[in-house]
C-alpha positions in Angstrom: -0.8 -3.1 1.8 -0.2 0.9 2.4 3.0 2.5 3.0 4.0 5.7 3.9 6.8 7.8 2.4 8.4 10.4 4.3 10.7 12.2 1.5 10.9 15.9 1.2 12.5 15.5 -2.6 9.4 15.8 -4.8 11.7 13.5 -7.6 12.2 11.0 -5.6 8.7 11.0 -4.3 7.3 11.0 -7.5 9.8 7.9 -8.5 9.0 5.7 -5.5 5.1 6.6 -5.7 4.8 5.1 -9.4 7.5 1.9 -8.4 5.1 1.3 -5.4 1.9 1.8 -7.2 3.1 -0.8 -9.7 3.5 -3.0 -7.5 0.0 -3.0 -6.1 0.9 -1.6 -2.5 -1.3 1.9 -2.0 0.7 4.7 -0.9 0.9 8.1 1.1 3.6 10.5 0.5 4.4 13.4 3.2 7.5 16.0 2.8 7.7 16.8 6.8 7.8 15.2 10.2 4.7 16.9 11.4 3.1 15.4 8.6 4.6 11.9 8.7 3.2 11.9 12.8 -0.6 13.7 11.4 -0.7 10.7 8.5 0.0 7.9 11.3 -2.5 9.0 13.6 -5.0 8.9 10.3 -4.9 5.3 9.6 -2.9 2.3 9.6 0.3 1.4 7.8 2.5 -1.4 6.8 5.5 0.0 6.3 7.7 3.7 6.5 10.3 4.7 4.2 11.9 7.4 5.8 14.1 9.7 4.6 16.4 11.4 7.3 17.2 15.2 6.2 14.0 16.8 6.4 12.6 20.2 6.7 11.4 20.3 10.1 13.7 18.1 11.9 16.3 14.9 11.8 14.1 11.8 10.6 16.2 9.7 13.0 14.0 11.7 15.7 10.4 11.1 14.2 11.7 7.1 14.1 12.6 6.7 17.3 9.1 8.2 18.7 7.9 5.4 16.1 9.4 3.0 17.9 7.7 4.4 21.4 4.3 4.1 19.7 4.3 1.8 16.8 6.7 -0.9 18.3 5.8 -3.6 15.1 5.7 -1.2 12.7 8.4 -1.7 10.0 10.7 1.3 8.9 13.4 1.0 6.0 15.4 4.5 5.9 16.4 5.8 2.8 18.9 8.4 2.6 22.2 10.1 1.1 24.5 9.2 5.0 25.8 6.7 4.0 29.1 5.8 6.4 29.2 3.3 8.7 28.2 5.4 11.8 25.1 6.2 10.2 24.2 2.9 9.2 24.7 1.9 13.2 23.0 5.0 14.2 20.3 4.7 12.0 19.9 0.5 12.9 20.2 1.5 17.1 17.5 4.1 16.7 14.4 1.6 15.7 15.4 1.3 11.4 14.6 -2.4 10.4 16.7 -1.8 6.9 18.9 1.1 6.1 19.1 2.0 2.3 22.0 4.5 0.7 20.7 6.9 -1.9 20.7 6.2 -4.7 19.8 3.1 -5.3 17.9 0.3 -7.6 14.3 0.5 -7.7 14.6 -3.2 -7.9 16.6 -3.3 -4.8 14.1 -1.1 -3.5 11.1 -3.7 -4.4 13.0 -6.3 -2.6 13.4 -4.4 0.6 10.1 -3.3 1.0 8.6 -7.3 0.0 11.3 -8.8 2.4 9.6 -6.3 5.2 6.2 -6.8 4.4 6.2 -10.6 4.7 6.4 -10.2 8.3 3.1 -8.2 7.9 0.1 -9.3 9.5 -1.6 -9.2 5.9 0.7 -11.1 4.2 0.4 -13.4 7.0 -3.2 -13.7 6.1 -5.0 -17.2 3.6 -5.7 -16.2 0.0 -9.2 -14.8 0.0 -11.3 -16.0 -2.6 -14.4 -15.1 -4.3 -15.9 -18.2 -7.1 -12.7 -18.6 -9.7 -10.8 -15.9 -8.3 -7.9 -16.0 -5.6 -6.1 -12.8 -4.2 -3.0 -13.2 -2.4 -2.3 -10.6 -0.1 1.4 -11.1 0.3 2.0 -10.6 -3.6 -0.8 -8.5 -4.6 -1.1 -11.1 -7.7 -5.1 -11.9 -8.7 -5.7 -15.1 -10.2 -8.7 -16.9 -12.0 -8.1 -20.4 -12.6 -4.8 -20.4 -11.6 -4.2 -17.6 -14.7 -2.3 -14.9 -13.9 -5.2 -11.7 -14.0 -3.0 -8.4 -14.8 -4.7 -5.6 -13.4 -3.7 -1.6 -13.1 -2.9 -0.7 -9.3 -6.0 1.1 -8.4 -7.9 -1.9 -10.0 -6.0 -4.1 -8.0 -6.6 -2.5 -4.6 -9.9 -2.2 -5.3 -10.4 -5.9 -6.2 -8.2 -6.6 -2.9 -10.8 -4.7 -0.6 -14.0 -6.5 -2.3 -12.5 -9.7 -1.8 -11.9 -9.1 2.1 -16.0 -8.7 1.7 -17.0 -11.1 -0.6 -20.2 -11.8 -0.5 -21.1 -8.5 1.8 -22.0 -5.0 0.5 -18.6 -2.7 0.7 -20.2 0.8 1.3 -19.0 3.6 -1.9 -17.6 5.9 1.1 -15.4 3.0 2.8 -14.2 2.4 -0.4 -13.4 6.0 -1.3 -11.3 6.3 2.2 -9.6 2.8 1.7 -8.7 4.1 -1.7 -7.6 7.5 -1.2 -3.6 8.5 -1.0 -2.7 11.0 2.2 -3.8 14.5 0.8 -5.0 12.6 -2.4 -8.7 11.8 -2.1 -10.4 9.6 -4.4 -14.1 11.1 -5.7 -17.3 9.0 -6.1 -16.6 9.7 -9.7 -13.2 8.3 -9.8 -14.7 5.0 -7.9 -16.9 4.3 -10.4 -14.7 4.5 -13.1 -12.4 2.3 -11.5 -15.6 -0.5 -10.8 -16.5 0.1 -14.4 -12.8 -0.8 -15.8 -12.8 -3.6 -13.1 -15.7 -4.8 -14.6 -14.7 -5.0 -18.2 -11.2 -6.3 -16.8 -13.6 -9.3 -15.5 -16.2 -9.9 -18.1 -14.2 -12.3 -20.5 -13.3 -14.5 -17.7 -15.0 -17.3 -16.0 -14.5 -15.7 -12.4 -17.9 -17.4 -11.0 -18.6 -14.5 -9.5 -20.4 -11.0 -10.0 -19.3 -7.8 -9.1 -22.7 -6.2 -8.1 -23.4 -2.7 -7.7 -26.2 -1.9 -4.8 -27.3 1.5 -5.8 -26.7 4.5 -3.3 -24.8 2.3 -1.0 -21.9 0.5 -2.8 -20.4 -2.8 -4.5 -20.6 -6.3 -3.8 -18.0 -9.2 -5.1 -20.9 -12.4 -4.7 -19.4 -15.6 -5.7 -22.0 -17.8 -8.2 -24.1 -20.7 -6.3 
């Protein structure tokens, strides 16, 4: 799952960014409008939070022009209006949830879960690789039905081998899938995150190896 933030309060952004990482969601943060728009016609997302007071403009603006071009794509605002009239402004311009600063990261969680079931990835089996299940909806990797606690990165990693198992996931497809909006993730930074996959793996009976094809990339192969 990726979200993008658009919050020009670099607190706040630096909050939500650790709450979402935690969470196993990947994320992309952006202070502006023109940024927000530049970051959707990049790649794909799952869900906005958008704040409303920004530099460039109302964010009220930037979500109804999401609505003309992204008509499924599911936006909670966050922000500081927090009367009535904004609520129902905010609702009639395309918001799916409307959230009044501040507020509970917990809350917060629930909001952004309760949107992303309606995702077309959450909608999607368990994958499975040997021993292991991922579920998409929950981010949660198990191995024999254990619980398998895993640092975000590690998990979103694991999450993109497993849409692959059994096929070669090329190092640069990885790098992109991986990397944060204006945050790039290095071929350096890859491996060490294969390598503490890896050693996050070894003790268990996964029935499956995580292969590394040399000057093209990794592959999850379940065990005959």
């Amino acid at each position: 799952m990726r979200l993008l933030l658009v919050e020009d309060s670099a607190r706040l952004v630096e909050l939500l960014s650790e709450t979402v990482r935690e969470a196993g969601w990947r994320l992309d943060a952006v202070h502006t409008i023109a940024d927000a728009e530049h970051a959707l016609s990049l790649r794909e997302h799952d869900l906005v939070l958008l704040d409303l007071g920004l530099p460039d403009g109302n964010g009220l603006d930037l979500l109804r022009r999401i609505r003309e071009q992204h008509k499924d794509l599911p936006v909670i605002v966050l922000t500081a209006r927090g009367t009535v009239e904004d609520r129902i402004e905010g609702l009639d311009a395309g918001a799916d949830d409307y959230l009044v600063k501040p507020f509970h990261h917990r809350e917060f969680l629930a909001r952004c879960r309760a949107m992303l079931r309606r995702s077309p990835v959450a909608l999607q089996p368990v994958l499975e690789a040997g021993a292991l299940r991922f579920n998409p909806a929950t981010a949660e990797l198990t191995c024999h039905a254990q619980v398998v606690p895993l640092p975000p990165r590690e998990r979103a990693l694991m999450e993109l081998l497993m849409r692959d198992a059994g096929r070669v996931v090329q190092k640069r497809r990885l790098e992109q899938a991986l990397s944060g909006f204006g945050e790039e993730m290095t071929p350096n930074a890859l491996e060490l995150a294969v390598s503490r996959l890896r050693k996050k793996l070894l003790p268990l009976d996964t029935r499956a190896n995580l292969v590394t094809v040399r000057g093209v990339g990794y592959m999850l192969q379940a065990l005959a």
